[in-house]
KEFIGU-805633 format. One record per residue (C-alpha): x, y, z; residue number from 1; chain; residue in one letter. Coordinates in steps of 0.001 Angstrom, whole numbers, plus 500000, padded with zeros to 6 digits. Example, Ala and Ser with C-alpha at 12.3 -4.5 7.8 and 13.67 -1.06 7.14 Angstrom:
// residues 2
r X: 512300 | Y: 495500 | Z: 507800 | num: 1 | cadena: A | residuo: A
r X: 513670 | Y: 498940 | Z: 507140 | num: 2 | cadena: A | residuo: S
***
This chain:
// residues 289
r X: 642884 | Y: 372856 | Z: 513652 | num: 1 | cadena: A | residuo: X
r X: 646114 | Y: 370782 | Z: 512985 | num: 2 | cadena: A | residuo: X
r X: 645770 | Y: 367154 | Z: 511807 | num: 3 | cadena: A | residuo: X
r X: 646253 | Y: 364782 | Z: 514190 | num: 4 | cadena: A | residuo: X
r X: 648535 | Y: 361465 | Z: 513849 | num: 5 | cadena: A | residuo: X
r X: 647459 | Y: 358825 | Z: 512081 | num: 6 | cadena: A | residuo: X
r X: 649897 | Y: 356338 | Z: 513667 | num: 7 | cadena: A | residuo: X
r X: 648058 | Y: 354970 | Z: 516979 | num: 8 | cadena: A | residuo: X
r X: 646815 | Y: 358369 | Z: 517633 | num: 9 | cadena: A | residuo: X
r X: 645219 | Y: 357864 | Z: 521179 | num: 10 | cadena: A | residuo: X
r X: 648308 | Y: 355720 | Z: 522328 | num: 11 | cadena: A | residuo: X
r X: 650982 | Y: 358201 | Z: 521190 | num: 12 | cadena: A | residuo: X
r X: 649045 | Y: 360973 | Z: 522244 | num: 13 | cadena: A | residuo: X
r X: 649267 | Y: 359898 | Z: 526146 | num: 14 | cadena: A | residuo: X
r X: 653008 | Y: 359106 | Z: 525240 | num: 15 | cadena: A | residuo: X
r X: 654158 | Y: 362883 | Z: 523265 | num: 16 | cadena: A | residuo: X
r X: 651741 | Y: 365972 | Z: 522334 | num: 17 | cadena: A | residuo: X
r X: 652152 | Y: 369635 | Z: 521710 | num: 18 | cadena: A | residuo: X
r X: 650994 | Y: 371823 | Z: 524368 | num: 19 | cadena: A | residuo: X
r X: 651412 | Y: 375665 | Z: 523488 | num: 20 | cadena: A | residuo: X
r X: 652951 | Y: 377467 | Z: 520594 | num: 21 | cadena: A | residuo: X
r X: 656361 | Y: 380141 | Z: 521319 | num: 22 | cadena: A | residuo: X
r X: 656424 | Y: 383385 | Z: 520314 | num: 23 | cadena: A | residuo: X
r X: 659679 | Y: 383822 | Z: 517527 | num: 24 | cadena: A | residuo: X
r X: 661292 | Y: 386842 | Z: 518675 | num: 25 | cadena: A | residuo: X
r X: 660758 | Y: 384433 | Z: 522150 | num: 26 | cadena: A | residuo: X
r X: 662566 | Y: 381735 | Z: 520851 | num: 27 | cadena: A | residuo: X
r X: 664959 | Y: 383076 | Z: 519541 | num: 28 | cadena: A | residuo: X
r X: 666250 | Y: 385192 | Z: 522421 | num: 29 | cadena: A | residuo: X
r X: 665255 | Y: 381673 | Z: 524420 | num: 30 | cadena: A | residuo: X
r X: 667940 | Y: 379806 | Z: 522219 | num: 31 | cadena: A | residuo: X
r X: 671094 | Y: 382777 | Z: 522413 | num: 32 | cadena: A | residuo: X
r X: 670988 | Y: 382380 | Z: 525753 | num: 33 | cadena: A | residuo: X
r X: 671158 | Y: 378562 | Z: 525621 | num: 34 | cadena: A | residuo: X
r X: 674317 | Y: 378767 | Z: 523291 | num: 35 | cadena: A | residuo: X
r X: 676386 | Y: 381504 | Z: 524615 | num: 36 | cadena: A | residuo: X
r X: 675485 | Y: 381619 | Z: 528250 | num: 37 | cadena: A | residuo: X
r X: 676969 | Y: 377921 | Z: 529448 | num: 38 | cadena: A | residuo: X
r X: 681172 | Y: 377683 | Z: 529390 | num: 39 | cadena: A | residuo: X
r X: 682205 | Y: 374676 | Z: 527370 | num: 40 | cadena: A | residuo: X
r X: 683623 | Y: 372877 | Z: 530833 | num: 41 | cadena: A | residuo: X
r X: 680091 | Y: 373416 | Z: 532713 | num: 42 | cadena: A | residuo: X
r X: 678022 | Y: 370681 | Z: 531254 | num: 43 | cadena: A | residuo: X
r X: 677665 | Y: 367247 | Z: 533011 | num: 44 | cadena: A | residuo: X
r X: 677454 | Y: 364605 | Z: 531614 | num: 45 | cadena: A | residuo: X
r X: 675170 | Y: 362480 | Z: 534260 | num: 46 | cadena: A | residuo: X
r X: 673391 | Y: 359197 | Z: 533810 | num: 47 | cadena: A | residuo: X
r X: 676123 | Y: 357488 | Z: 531634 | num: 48 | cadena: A | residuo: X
r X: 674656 | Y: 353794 | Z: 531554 | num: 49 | cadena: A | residuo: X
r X: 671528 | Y: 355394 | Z: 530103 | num: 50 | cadena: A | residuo: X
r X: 673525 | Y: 356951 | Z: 526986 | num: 51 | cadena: A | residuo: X
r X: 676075 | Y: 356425 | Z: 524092 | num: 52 | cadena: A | residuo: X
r X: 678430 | Y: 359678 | Z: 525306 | num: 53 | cadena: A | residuo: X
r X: 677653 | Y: 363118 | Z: 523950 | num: 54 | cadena: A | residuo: X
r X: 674115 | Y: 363929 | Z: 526199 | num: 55 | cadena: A | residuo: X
r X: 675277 | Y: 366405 | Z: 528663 | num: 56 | cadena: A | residuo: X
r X: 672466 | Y: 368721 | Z: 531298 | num: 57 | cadena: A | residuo: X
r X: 673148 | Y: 371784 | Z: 533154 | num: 58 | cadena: A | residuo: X
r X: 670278 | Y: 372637 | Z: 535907 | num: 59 | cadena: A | residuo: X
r X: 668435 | Y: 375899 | Z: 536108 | num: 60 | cadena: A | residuo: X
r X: 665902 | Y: 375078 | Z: 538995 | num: 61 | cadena: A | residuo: X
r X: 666998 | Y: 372368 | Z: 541686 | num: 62 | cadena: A | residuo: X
r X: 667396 | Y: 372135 | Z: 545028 | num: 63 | cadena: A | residuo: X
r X: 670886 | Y: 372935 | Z: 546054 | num: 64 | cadena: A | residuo: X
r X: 670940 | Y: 376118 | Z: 543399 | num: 65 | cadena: A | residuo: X
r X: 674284 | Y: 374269 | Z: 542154 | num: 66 | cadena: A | residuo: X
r X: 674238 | Y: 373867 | Z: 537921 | num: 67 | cadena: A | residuo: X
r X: 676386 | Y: 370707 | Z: 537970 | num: 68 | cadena: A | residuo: X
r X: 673724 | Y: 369278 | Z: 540297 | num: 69 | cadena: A | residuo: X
r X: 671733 | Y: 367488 | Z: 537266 | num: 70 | cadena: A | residuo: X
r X: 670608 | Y: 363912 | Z: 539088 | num: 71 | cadena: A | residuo: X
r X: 666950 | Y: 364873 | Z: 539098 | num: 72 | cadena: A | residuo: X
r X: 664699 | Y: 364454 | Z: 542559 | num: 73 | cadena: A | residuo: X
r X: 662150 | Y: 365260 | Z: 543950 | num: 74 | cadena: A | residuo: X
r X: 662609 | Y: 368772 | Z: 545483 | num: 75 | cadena: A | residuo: X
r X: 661248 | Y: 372554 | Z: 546256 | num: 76 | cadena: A | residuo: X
r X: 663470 | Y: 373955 | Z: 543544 | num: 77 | cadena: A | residuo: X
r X: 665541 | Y: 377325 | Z: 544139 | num: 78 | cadena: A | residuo: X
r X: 666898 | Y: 379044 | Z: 541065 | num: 79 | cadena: A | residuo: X
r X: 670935 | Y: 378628 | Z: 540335 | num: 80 | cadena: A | residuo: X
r X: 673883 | Y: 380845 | Z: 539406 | num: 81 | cadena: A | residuo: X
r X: 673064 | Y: 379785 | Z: 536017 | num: 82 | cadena: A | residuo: X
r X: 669836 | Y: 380345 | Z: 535519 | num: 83 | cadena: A | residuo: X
r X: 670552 | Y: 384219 | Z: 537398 | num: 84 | cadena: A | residuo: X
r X: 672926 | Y: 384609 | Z: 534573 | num: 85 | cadena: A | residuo: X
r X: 669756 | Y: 384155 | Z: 531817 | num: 86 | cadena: A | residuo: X
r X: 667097 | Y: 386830 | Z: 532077 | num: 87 | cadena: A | residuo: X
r X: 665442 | Y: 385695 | Z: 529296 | num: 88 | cadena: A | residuo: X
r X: 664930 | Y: 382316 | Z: 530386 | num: 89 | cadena: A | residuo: X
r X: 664026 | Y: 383026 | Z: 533780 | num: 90 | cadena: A | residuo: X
r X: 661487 | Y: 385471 | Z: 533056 | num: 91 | cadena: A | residuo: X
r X: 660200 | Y: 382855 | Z: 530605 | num: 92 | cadena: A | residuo: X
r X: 659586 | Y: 379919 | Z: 533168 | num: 93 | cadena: A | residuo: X
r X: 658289 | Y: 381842 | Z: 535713 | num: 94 | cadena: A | residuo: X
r X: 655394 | Y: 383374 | Z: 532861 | num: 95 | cadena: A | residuo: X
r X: 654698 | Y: 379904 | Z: 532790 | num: 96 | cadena: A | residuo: X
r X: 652883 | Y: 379328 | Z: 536003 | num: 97 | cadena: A | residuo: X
r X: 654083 | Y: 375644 | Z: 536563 | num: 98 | cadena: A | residuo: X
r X: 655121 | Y: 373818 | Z: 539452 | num: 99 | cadena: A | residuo: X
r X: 658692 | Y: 373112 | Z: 539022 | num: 100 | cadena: A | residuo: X
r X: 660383 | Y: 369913 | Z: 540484 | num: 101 | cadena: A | residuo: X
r X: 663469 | Y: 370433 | Z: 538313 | num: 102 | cadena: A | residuo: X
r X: 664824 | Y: 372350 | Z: 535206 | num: 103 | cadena: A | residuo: X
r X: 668166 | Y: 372101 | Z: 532674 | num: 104 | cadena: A | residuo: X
r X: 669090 | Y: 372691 | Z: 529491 | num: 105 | cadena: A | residuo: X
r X: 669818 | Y: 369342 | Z: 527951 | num: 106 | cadena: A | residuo: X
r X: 672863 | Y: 369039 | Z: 524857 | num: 107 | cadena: A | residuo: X
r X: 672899 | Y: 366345 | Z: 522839 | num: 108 | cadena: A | residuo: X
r X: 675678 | Y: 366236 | Z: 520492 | num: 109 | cadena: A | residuo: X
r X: 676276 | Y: 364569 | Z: 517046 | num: 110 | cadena: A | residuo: X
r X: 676479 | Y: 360912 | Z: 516355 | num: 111 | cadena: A | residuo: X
r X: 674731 | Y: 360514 | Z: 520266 | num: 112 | cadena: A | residuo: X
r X: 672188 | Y: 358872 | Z: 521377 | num: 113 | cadena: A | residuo: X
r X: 669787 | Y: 358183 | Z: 524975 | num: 114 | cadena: A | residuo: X
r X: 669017 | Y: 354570 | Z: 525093 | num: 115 | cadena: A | residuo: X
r X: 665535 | Y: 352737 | Z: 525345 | num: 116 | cadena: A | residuo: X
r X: 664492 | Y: 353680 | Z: 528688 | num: 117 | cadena: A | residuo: X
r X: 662065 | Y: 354926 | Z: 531386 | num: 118 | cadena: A | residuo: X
r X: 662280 | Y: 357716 | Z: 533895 | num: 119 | cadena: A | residuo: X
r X: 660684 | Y: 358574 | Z: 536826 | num: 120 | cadena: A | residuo: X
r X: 660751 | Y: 354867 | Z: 538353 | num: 121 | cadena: A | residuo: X
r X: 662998 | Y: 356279 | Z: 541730 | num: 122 | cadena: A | residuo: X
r X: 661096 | Y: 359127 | Z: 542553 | num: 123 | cadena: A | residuo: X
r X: 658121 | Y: 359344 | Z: 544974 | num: 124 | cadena: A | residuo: X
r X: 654852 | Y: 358159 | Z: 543218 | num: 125 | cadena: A | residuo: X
r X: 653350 | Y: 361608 | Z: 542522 | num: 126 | cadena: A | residuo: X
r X: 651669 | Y: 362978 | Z: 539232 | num: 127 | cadena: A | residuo: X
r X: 654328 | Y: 364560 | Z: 537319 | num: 128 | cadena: A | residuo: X
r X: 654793 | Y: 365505 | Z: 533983 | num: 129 | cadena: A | residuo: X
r X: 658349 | Y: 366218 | Z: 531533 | num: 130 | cadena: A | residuo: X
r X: 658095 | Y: 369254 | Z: 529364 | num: 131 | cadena: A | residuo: X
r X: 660689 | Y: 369741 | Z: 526450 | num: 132 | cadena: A | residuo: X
r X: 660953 | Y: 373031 | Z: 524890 | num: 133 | cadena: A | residuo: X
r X: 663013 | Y: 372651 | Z: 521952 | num: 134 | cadena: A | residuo: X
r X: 665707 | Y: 375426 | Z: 521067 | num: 135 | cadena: A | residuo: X
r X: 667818 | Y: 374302 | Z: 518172 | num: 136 | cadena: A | residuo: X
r X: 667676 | Y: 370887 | Z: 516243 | num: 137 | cadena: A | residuo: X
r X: 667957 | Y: 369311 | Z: 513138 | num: 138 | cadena: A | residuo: X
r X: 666187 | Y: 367240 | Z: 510580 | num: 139 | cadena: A | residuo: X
r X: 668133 | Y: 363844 | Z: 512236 | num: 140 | cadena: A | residuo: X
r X: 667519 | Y: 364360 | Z: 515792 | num: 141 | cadena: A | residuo: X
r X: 664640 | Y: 363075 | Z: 517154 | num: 142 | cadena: A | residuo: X
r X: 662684 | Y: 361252 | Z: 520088 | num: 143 | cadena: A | residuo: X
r X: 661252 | Y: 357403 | Z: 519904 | num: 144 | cadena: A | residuo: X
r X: 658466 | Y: 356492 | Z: 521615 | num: 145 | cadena: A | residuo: X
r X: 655542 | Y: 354258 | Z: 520818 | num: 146 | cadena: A | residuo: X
r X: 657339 | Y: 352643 | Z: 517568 | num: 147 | cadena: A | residuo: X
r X: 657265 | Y: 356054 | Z: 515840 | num: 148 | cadena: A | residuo: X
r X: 659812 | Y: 358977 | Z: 515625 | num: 149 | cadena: A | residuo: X
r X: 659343 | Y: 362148 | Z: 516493 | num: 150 | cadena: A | residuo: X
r X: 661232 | Y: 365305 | Z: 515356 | num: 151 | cadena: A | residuo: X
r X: 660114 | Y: 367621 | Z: 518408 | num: 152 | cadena: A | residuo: X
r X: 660009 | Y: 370959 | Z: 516112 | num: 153 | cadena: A | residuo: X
r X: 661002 | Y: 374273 | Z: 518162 | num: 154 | cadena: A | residuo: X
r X: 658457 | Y: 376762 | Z: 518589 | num: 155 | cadena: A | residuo: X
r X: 656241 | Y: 374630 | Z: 520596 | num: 156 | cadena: A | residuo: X
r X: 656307 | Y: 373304 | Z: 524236 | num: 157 | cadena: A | residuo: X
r X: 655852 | Y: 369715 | Z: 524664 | num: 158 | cadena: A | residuo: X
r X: 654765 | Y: 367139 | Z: 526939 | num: 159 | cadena: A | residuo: X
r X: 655942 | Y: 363871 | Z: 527390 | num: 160 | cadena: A | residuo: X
r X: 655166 | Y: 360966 | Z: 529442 | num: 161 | cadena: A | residuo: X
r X: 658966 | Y: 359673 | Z: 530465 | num: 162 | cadena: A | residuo: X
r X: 656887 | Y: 356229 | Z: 532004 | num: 163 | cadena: A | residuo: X
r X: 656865 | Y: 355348 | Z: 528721 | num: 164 | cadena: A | residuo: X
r X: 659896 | Y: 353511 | Z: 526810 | num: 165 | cadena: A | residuo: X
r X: 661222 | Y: 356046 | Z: 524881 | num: 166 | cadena: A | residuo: X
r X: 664827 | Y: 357348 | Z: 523815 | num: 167 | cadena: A | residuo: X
r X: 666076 | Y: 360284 | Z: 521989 | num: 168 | cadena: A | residuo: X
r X: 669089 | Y: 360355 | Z: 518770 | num: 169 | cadena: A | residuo: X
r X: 671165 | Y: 363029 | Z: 516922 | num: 170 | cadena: A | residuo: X
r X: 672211 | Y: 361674 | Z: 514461 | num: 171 | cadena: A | residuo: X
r X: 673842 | Y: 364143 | Z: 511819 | num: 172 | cadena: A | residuo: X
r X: 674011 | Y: 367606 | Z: 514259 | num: 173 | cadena: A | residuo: X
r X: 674783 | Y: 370367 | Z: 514539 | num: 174 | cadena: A | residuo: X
r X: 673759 | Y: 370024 | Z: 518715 | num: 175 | cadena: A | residuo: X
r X: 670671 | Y: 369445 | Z: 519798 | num: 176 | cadena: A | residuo: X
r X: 669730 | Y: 372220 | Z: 522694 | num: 177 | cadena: A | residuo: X
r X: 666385 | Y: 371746 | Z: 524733 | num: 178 | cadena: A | residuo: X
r X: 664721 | Y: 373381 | Z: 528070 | num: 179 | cadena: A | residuo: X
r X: 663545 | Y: 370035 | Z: 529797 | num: 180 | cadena: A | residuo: X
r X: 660976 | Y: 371340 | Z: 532353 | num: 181 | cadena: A | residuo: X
r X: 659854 | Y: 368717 | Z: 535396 | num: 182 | cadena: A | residuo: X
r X: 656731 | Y: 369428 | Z: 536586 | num: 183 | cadena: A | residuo: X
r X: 654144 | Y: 368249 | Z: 539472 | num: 184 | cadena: A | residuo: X
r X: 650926 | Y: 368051 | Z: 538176 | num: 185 | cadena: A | residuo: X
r X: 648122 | Y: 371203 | Z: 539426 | num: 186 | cadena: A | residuo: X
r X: 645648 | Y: 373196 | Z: 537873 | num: 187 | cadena: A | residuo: X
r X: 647576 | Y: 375341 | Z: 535547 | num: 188 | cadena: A | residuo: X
r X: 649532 | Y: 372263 | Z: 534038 | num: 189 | cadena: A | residuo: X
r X: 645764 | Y: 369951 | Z: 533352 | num: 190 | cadena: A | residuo: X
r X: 645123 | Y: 373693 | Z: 531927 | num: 191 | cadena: A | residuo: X
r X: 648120 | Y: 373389 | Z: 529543 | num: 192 | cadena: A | residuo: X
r X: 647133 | Y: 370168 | Z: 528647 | num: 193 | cadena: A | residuo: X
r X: 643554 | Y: 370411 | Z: 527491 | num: 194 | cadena: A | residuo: X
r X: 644083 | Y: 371048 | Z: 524155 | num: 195 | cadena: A | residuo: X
r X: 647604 | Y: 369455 | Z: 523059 | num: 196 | cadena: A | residuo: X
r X: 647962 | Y: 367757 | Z: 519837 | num: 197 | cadena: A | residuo: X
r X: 650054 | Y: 365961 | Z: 517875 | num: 198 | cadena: A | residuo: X
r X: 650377 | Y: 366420 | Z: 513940 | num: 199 | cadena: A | residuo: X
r X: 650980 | Y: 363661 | Z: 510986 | num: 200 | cadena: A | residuo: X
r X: 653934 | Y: 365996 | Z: 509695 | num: 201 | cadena: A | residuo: X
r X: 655927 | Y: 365114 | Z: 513312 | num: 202 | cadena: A | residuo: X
r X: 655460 | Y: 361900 | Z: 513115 | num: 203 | cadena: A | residuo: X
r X: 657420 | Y: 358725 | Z: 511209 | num: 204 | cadena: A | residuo: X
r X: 656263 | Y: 355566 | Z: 511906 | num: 205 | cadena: A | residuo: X
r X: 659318 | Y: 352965 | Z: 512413 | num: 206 | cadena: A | residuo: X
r X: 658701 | Y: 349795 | Z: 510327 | num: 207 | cadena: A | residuo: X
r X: 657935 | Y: 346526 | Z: 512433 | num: 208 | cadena: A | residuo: X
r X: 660820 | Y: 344492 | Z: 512866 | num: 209 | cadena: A | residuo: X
r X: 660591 | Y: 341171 | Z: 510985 | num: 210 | cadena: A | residuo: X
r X: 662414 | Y: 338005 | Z: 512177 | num: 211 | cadena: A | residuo: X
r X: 664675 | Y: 337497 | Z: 509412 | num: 212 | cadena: A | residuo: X
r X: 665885 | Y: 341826 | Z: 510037 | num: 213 | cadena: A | residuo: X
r X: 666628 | Y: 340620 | Z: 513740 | num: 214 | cadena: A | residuo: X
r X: 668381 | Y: 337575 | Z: 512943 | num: 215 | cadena: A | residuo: X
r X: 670726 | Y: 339780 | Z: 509967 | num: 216 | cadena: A | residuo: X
r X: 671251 | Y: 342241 | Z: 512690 | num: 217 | cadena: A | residuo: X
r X: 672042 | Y: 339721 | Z: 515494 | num: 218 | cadena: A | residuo: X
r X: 674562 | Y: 337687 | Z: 512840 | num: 219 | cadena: A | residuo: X
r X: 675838 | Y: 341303 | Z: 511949 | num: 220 | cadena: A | residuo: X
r X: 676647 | Y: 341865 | Z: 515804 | num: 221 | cadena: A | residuo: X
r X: 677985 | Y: 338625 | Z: 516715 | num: 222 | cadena: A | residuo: X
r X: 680470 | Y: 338936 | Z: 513771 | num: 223 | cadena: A | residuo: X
r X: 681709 | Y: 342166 | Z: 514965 | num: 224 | cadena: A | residuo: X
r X: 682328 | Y: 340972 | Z: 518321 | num: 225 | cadena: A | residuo: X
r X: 684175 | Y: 337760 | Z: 517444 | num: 226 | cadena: A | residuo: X
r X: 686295 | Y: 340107 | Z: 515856 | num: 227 | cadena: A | residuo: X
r X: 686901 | Y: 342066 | Z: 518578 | num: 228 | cadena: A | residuo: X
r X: 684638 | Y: 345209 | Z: 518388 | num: 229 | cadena: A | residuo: X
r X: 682601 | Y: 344293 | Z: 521466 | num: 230 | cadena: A | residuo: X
r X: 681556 | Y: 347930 | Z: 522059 | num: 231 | cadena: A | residuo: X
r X: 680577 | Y: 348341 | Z: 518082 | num: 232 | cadena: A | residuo: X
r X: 678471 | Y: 345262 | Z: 518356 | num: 233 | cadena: A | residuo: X
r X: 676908 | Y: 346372 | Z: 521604 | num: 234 | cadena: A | residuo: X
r X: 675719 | Y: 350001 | Z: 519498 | num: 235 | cadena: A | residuo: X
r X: 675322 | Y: 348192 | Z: 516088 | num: 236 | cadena: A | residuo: X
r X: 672346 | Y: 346222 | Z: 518102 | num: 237 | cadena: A | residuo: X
r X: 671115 | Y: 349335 | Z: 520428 | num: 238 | cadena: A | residuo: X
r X: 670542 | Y: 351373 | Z: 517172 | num: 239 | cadena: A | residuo: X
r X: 668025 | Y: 348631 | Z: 516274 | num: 240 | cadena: A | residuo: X
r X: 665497 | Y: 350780 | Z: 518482 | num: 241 | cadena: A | residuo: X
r X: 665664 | Y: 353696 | Z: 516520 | num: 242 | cadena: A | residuo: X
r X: 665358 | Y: 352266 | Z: 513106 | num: 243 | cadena: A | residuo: X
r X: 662503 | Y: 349693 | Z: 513723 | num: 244 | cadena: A | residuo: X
r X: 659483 | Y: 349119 | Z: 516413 | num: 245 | cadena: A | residuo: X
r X: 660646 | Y: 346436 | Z: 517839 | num: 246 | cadena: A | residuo: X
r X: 659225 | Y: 344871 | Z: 521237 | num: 247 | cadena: A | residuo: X
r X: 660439 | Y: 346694 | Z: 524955 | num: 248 | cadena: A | residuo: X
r X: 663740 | Y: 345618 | Z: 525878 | num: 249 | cadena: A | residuo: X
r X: 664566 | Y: 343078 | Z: 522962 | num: 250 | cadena: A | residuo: X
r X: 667756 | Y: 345090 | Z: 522231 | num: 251 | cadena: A | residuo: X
r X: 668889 | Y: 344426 | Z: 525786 | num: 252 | cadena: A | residuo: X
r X: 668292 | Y: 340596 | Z: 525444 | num: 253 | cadena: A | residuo: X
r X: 669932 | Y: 340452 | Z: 522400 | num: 254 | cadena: A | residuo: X
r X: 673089 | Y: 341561 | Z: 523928 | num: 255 | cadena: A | residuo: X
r X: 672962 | Y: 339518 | Z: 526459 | num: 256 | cadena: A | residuo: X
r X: 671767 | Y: 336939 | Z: 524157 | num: 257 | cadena: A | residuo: X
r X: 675051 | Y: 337710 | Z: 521968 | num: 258 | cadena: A | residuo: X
r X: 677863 | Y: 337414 | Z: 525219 | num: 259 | cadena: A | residuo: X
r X: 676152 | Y: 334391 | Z: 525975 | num: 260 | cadena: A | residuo: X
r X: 676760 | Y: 332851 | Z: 522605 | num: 261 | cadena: A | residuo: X
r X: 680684 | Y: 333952 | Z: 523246 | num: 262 | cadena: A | residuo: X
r X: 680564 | Y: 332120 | Z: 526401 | num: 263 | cadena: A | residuo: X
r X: 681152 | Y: 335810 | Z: 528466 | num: 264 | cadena: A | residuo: X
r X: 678238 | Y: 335410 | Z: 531322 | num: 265 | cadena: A | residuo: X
r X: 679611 | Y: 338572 | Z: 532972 | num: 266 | cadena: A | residuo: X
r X: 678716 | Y: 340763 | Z: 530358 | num: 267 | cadena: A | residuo: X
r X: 675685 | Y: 338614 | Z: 529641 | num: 268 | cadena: A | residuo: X
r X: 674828 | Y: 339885 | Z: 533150 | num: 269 | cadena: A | residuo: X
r X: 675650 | Y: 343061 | Z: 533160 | num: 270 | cadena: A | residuo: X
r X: 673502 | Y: 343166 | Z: 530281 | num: 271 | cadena: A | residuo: X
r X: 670121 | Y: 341841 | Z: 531886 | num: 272 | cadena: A | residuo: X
r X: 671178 | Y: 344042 | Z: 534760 | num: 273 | cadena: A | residuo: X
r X: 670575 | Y: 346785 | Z: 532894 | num: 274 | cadena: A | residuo: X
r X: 667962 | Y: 346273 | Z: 530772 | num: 275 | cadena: A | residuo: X
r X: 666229 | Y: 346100 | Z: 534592 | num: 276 | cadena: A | residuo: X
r X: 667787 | Y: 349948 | Z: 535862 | num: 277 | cadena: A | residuo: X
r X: 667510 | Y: 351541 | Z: 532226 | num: 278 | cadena: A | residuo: X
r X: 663436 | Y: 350393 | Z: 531703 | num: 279 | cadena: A | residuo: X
r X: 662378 | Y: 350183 | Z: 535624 | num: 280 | cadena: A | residuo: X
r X: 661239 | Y: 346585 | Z: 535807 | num: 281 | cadena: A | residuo: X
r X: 660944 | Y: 344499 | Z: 538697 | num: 282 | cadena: A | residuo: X
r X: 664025 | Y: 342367 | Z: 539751 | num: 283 | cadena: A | residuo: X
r X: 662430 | Y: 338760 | Z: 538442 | num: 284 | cadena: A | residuo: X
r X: 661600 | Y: 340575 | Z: 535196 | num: 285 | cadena: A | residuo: X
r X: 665523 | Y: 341612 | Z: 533823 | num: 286 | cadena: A | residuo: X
r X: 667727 | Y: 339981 | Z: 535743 | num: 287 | cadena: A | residuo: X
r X: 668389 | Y: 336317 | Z: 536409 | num: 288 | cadena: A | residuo: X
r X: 667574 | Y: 334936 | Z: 540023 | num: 289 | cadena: A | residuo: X
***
């Protein structure tokens, strides 16, 4: 039996867990197919606002059967020309037994990040749940969730709850490849999920922000973008998530916070705007009336 966290175990549990091991050989064949089936000008890179540049999907269940179709709903998927062109994989999701509402294979590059965010919030309120199978990664890419960070190891299939803030980083590279499998909820996935776990050795818990680290950030910001560097500033501060548990949305008000003090209140807006799209609030809650 593998340890379980120590960092706000129940909490992060509901948030990330492990739900069934991969076979090597299995992986392996799983991940050549990931690398050197896809052209180079195939990826898409969809949902812009909620990344730095550098995530890019392709779809391998969806509902038109078209891989550049990557803007996830809620669908009766049919298989695409992609996924016909990777025995492996497809043989491999079918074993699984799930109920697919969408599949891709998910690239994150280098030096890229997905911002503090929520998914799901457009979609029809039905019990669903995100599994990532990891294929290749590296010791600096890893998902945030709960004020911890997780390296999501491959080998193992994962659940997450995408309700939850959460954003993902690759730091260093080489790419980061995953199999990110949508799912409605049904017997054979509360089957999967009986006996998921989560173990100390994949988890880091961020250090809690302290007001004097915000304010030496926010001073850090403001001087780059009174020098010009608006876009530097706006990353310097959206980092912030990834290196220290700091309260939902705070890196969005910041920014805002920061074109206000420059006198810009269209970026200030934009800002608040999408602090409300990128973490689902109500209208009242990120944006001003």
């Amino acid at each position: 039996m593998l340890p379980t966290a120590t960092v706000d175990d129940r909490v992060l549990l509901r948030q990330i867990a492990c739900l069934e091991r991969i076979d090597t050989h299995l992986l392996e064949r799983l991940r050549h197919e990931a690398v050197t089936v896809p052209q180079e000008g195939e990826w898409v890179a969809e949902y812009a606002q909620y990344q730095s540049g550098g995530w890019s999907t392709l779809s391998l269940l969806n509902d038109s059967g078209e891989p550049a179709d990557v803007k996830i709903k809620d669908c009766a998927p049919v298989e695409t020309a992609l996924l016909q062109r990777m025995p492996v994989t497809r043989k491999f999701l079918s074993s699984l037994g799930l109920r697919y509402m969408w599949v891709r294979l998910a690239r994150l590059e280098p030096n890229s990040f997905l911002w503090e965010h929520r998914d799901y919030d457009e979609l029809d309120e039905l019990e669903r749940h995100r599994l990532h199978v990891p294929l290749m990664t590296n010791s600096s890419a890893a998902l945030v969730t709960g004020g911890a960070k997780i390296r999501l190891r491959p080998g193992r299939i994962w659940r997450l709850a995408p309700t939850h803030v959460h954003g993902a980083c690759n730091l260093l590279g080489p790419d980061r490849y995953h199999l990110i499998l949508d799912c409605y909820s049904d017997d054979r996935l509360v089957e999967a999920t009986a006996n998921e776990w989560l173990s100390d050795d994949d988890v880091v818990q961020l250090p809690v922000a302290t007001q004097v680290e915000l304010d030496r950030w926010y001073v850090k910001a403001q001087s780059l973008a009174r020098l010009g560097y608006q876009q530097s500033a706006e990353k310097f501060l959206l980092r912030l998530f990834y290196e220290r548990a700091v309260p939902e949305g705070l890196v969005y008000d910041m920014i805002a916070s920061l074109y206000d003090s420059l006198d810009r209140p269209a970026e200030a807006d934009q800002w608040r705007s999408n602090k409300t799209i990128l973490l689902g609030l109500p209208q009242s809650e990120g944006q001003p009336a």
